[in-house]
Kinemage of the C-alpha trace (Angstrom):
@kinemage 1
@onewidth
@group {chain A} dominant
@subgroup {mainchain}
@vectorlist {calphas} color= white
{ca unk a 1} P -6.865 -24.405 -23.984
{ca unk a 2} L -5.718 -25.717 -27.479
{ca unk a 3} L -4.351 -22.462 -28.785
{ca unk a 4} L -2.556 -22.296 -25.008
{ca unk a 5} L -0.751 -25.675 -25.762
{ca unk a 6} L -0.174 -25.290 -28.707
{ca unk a 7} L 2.053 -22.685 -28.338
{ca unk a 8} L 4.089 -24.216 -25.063
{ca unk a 9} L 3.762 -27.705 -27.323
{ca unk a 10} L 6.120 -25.554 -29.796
{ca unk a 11} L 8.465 -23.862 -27.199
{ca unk a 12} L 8.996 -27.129 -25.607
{ca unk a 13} L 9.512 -28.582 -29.410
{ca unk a 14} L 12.601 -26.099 -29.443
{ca unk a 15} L 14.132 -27.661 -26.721
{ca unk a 16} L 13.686 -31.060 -27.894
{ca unk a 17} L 15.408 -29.870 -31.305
{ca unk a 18} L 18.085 -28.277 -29.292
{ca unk a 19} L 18.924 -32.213 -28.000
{ca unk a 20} L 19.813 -33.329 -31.273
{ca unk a 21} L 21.314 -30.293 -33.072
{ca unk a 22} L 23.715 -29.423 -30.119
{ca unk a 23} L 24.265 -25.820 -31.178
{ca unk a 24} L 27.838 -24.819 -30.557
{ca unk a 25} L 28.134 -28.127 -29.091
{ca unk a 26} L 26.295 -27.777 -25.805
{ca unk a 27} L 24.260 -30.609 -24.846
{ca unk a 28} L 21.237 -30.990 -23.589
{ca unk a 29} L 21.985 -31.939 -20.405
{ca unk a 30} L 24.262 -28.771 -19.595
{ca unk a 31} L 22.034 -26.370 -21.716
{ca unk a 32} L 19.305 -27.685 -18.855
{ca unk a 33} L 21.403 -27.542 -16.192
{ca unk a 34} L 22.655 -23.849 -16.812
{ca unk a 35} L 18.468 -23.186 -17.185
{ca unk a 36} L 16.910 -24.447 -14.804
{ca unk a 37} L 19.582 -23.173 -12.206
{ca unk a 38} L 19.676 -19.209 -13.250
{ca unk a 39} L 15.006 -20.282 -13.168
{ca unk a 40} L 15.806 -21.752 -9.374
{ca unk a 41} L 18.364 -19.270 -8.204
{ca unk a 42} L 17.050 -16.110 -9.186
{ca unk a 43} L 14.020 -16.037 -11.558
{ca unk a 44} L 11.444 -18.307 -9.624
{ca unk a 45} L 11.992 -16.306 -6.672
{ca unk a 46} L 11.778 -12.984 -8.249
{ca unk a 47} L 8.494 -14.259 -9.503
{ca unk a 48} L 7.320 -15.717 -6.232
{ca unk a 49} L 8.296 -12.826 -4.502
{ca unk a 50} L 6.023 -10.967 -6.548
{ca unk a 51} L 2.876 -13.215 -6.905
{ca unk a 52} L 2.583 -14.062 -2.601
{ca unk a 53} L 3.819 -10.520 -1.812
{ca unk a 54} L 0.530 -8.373 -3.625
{ca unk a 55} L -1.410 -11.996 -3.029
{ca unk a 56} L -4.822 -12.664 -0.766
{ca unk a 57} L -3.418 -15.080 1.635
{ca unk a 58} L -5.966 -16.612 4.147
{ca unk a 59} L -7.513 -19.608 4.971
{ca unk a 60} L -7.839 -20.829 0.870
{ca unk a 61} L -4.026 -20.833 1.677
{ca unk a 62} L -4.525 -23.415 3.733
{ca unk a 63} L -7.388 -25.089 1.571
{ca unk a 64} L -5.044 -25.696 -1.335
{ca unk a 65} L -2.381 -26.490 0.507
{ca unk a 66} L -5.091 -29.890 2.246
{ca unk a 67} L -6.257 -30.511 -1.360
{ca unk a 68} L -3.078 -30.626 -3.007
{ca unk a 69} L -1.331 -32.935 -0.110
{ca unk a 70} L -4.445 -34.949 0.166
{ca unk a 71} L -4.393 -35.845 -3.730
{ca unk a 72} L -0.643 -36.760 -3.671
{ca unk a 73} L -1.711 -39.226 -0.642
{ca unk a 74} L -3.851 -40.908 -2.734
{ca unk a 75} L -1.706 -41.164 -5.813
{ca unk a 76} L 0.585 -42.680 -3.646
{ca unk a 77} L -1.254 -44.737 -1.969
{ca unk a 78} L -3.123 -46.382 -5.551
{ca unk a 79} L 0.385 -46.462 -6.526
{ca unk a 80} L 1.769 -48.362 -3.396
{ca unk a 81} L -1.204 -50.992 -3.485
{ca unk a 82} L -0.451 -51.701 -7.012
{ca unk a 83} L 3.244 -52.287 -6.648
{ca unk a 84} L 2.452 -54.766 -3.422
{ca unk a 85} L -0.298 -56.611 -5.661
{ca unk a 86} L 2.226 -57.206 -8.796
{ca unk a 87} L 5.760 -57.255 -6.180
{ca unk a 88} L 7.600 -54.833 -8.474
{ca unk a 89} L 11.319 -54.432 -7.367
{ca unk a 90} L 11.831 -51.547 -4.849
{ca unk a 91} L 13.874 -50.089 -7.233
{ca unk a 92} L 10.890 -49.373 -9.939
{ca unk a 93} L 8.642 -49.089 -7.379
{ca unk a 94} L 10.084 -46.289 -5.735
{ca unk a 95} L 10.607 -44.433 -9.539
{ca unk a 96} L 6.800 -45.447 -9.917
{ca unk a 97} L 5.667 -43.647 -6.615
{ca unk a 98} L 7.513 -40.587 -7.161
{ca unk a 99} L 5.932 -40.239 -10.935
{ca unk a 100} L 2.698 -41.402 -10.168
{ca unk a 101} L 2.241 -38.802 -7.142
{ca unk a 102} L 4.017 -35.742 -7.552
{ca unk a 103} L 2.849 -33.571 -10.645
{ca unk a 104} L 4.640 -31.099 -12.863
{ca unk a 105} L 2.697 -27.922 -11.075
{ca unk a 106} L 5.360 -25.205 -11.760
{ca unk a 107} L 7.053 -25.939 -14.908
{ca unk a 108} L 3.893 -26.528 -17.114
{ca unk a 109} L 1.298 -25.981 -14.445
{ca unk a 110} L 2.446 -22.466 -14.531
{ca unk a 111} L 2.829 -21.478 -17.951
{ca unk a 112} L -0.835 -23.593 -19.056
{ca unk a 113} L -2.426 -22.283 -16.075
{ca unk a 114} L -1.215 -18.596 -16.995
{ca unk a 115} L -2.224 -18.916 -20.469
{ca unk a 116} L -5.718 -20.264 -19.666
{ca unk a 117} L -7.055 -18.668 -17.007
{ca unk a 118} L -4.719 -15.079 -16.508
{ca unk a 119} L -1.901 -14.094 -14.475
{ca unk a 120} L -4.216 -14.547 -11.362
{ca unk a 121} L -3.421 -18.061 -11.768
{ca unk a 122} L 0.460 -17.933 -10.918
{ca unk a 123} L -0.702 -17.300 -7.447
{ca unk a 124} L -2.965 -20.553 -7.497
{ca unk a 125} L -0.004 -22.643 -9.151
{ca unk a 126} L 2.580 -21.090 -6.804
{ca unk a 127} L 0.390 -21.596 -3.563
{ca unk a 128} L -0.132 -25.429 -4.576
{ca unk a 129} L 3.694 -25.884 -5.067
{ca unk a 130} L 5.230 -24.157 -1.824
{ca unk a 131} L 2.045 -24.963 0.608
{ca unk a 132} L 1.548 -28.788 -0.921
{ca unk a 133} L 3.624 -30.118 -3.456
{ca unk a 134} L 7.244 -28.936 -2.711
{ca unk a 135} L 6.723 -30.029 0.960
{ca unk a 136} L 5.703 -33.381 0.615
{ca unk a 137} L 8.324 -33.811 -2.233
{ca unk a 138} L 11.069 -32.881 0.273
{ca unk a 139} L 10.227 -34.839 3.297
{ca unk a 140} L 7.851 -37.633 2.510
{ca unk a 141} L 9.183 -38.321 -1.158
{ca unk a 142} L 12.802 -38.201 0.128
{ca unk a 143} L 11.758 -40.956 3.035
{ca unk a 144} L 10.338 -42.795 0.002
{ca unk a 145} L 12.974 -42.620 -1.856
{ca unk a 146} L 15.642 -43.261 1.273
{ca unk a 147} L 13.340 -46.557 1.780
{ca unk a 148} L 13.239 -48.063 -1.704
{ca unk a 149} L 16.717 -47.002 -3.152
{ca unk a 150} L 20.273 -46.243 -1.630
{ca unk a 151} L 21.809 -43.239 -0.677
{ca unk a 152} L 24.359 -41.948 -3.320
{ca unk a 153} L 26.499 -39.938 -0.697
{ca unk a 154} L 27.869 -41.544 2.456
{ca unk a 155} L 26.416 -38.904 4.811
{ca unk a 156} L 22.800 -38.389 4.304
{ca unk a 157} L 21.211 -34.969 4.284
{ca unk a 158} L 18.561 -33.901 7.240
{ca unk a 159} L 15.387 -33.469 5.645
{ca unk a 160} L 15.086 -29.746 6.560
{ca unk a 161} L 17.830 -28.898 4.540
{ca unk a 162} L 15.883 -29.523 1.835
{ca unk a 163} L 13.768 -26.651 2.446
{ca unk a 164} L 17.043 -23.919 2.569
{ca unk a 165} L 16.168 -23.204 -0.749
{ca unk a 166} L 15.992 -19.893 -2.506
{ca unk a 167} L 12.099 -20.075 -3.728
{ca unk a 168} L 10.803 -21.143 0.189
{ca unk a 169} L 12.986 -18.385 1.486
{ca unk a 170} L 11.246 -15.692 -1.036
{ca unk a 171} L 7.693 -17.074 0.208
{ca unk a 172} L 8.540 -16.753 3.325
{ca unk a 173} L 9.380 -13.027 3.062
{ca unk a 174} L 6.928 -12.700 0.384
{ca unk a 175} L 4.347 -13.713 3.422
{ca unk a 176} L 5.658 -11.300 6.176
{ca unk a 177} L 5.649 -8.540 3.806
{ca unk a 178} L 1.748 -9.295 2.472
{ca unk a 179} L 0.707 -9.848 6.415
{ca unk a 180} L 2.315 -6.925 7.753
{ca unk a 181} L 0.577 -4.573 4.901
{ca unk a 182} L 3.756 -3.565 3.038
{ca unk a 183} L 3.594 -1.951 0.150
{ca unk a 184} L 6.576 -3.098 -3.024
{ca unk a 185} L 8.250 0.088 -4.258
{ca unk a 186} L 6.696 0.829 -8.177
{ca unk a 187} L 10.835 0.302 -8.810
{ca unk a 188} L 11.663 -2.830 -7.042
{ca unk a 189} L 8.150 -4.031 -8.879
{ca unk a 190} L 8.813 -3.315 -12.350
{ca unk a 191} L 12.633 -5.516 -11.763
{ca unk a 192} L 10.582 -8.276 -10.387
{ca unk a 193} L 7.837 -8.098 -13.161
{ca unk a 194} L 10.274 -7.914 -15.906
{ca unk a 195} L 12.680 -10.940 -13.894
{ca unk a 196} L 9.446 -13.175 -14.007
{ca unk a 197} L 8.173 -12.546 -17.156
{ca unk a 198} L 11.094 -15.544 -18.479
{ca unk a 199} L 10.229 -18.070 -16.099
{ca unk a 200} L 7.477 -19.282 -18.435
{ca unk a 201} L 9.278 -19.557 -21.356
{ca unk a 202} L 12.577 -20.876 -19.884
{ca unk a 203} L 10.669 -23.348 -17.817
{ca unk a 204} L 9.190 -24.793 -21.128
{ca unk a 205} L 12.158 -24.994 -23.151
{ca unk a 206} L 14.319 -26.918 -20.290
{ca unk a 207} L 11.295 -29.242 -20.393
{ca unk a 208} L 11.861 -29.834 -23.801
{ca unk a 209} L 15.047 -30.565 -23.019
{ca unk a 210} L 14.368 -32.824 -20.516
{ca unk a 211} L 12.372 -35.081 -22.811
{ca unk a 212} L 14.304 -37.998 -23.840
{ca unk a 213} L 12.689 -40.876 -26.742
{ca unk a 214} L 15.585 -42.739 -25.975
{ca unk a 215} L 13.979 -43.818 -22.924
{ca unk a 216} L 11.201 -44.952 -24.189
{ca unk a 217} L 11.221 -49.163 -23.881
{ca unk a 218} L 9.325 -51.870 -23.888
{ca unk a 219} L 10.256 -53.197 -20.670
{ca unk a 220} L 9.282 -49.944 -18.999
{ca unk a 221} L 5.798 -50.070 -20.676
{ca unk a 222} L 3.917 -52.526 -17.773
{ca unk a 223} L 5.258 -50.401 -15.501
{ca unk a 224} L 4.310 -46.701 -17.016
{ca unk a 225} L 0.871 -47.910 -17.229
{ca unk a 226} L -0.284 -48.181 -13.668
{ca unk a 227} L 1.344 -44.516 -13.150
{ca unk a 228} L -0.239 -43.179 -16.340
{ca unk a 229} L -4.062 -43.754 -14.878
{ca unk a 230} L -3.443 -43.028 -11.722
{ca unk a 231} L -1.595 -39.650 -12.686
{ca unk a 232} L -3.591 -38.465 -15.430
{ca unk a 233} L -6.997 -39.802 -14.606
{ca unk a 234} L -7.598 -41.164 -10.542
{ca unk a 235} L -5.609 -38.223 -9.700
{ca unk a 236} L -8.000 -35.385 -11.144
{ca unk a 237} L -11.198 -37.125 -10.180
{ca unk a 238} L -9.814 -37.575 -6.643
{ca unk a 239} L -8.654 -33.784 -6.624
{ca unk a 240} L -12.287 -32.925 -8.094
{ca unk a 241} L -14.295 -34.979 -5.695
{ca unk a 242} L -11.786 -33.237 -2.614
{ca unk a 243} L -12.043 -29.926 -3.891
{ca unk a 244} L -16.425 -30.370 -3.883
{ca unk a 245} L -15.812 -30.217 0.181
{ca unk a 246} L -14.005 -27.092 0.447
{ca unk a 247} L -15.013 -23.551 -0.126
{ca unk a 248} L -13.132 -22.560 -3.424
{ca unk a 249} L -14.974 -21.229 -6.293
{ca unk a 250} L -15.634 -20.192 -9.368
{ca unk a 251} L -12.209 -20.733 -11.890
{ca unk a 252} L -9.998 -20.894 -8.739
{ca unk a 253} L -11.657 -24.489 -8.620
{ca unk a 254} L -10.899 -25.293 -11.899
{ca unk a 255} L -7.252 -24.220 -11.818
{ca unk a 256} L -6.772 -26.053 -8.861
{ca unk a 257} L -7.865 -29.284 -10.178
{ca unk a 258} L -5.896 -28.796 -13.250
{ca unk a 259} L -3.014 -28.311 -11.620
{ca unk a 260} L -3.020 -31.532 -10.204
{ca unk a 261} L -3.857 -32.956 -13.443
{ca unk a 262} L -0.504 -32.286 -14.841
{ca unk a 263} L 2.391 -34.784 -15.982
{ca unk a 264} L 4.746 -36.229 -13.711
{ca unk a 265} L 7.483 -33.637 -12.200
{ca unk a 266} L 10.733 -33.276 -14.021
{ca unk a 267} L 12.470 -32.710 -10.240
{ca unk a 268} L 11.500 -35.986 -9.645
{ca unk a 269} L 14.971 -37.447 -11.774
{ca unk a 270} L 17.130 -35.467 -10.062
{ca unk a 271} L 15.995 -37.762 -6.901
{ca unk a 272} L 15.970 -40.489 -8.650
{ca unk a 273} L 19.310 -40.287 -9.385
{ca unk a 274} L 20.562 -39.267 -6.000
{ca unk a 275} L 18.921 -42.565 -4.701
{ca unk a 276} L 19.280 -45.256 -7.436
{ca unk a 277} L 15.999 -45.519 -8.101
{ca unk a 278} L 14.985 -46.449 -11.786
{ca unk a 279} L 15.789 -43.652 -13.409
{ca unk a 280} L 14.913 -44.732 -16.902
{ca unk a 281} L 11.419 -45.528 -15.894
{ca unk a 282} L 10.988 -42.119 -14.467
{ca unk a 283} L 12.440 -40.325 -17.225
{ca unk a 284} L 10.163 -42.803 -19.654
{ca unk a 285} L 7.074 -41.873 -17.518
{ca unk a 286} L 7.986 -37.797 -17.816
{ca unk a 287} L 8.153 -38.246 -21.463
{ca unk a 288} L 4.723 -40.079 -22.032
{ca unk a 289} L 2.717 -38.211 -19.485
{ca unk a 290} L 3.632 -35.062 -21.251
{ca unk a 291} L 2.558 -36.182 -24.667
{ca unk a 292} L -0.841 -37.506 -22.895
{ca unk a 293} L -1.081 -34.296 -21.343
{ca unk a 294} L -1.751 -32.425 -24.349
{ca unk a 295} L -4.822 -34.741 -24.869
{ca unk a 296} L -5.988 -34.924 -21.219
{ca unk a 297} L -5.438 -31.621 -20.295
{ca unk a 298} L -8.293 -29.553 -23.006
{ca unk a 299} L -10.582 -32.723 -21.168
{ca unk a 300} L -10.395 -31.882 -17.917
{ca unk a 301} L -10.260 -28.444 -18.685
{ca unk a 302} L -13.521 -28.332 -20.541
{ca unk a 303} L -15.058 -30.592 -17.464
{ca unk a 304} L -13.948 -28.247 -14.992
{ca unk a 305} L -15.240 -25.295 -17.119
{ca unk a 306} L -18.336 -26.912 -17.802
């Protein structure tokens, strides 16, 4: 686990460096931007396609899909009960909620969990996102968001738009062609094998990017504590505890639970943004959770190993 983030400490290192030096004058922002889109558009997919499509679906589907849903319920609500206890603004509240619950399960859950355990992980880390995490983010976390902010646009998007996106619509033929016993052609394979083999690094270097010490603060700091516990340490013992009543085993377990355990989501700005929330606390809670990370992260792995 050390070596493993180690190296995606350094790839994500060469983002951050690409924030300051600018080569060829391209920013951060539109370096990310140009990244992340090409990952969302067309490499994800290729990747999911590949993983669920060759993947034993069944009922575990189902069983990480309750655990992960079930931990982000009680993130939120620890999170909630806080914020009504001290009366934080809706504004940071809402920022708070959406950090505190939602972890970063694709774009370092995937590469860590890849690293440690072997590509059989993707389909553990890709499972959590589509069947748990991604949901919830897209109805409930909207509605959250919708409830403590203010809608940027005038007209307000149904929430089932949200789902009209290119990696759900991969799963969902990635599903009908694993149920109905299709084989992938060795050619359309090998594209798809070579197409995901750069979501890993790509996905850690726009992280990097996305990692801003400027918003780092003081004033943030009362409020970044309450999500730091609850994200990096109520979070994995409830997922641990959750995962003792359902029939997953062996290193699945483990890569389950540390799934969960990861940093807050980098999506989680974008919404932010597109409701007023405060989106310097959220960024400021990305940025530390990630550094804790590479502390907490070789501890719960050696506790779920051990």
């Amino acid at each position: 686990m050390n070596l493993t983030l180690i190296q995606m400490t350094l790839i994500m290192a060469c983002g951050a460096v690409w924030r300051f030096a600018r080569p060829a004058g391209l920013p951060a922002e539109q370096t990310r931007l140009v990244l992340t889109t090409v990952v969302y558009y067309l490499l994800l997919p290729a990747m999911v396609l590949e993983v669920l499509w060759s993947a034993d679906l069944g009922l575990h589907s189902f069983q990480y899909a309750l655990l992960g849903m079930s931990s982000i319920a009680f993130a939120m609500l620890c999170i909630w009960t806080v914020g009504a206890l001290f009366k934080f603004e809706d504004r940071r509240l809402g920022a708070m909620i959406l950090a505190a619950a939602f972890p970063n399960v694709t774009y370092l859950g995937l590469p860590v969990l890849e690293q440690a355990f072997g590509g059989w992980a993707r389909s553990v880390v890709i499972q959590l996102d589509l069947f748990a995490v991604s949901p919830l983010l897209f109805t409930v976390g909207i509605m959250v968001a919708r409830y403590y902010g203010e809608e940027v646009v005038e007209k307000p998007r149904p929430l089932w738009l949200f789902f009209n996106a290119p990696p759900f619509w991969a799963a969902v033929i990635a599903v009908i062609l694993n149920v109905n016993g299709f084989v992938a052609p060795v050619w359309l394979l090998g594209v798809l094998q070579k197409l995901s083999v750069a979501v890993v690094p790509l996905m850690l270097f726009s992280l990097g990017l996305a990692l801003s010490w400027k918003a780092l603060t003081v004033r943030n700091i009362p409020y970044v504590i309450p999500v730091i516990v609850i994200k990096m340490v109520l979070m994995p013992l409830f997922a641990m505890a959750m995962i003792g009543f359902l029939p997953i085993n062996g290193e699945y377990r483990a890569a389950a639970v540390l799934d969960l355990a990861m940093p807050c989501m980098v999506l989680g700005i974008v919404v932010c943004d597109r409701y007023r929330l405060d989106s310097s606390l959220y960024a400021m809670a990305v940025t530390v959770t990630t550094a804790i990370s590479l502390i907490t992260l070789p501890f719960w792995h050696s506790v779920l190993m051990n």
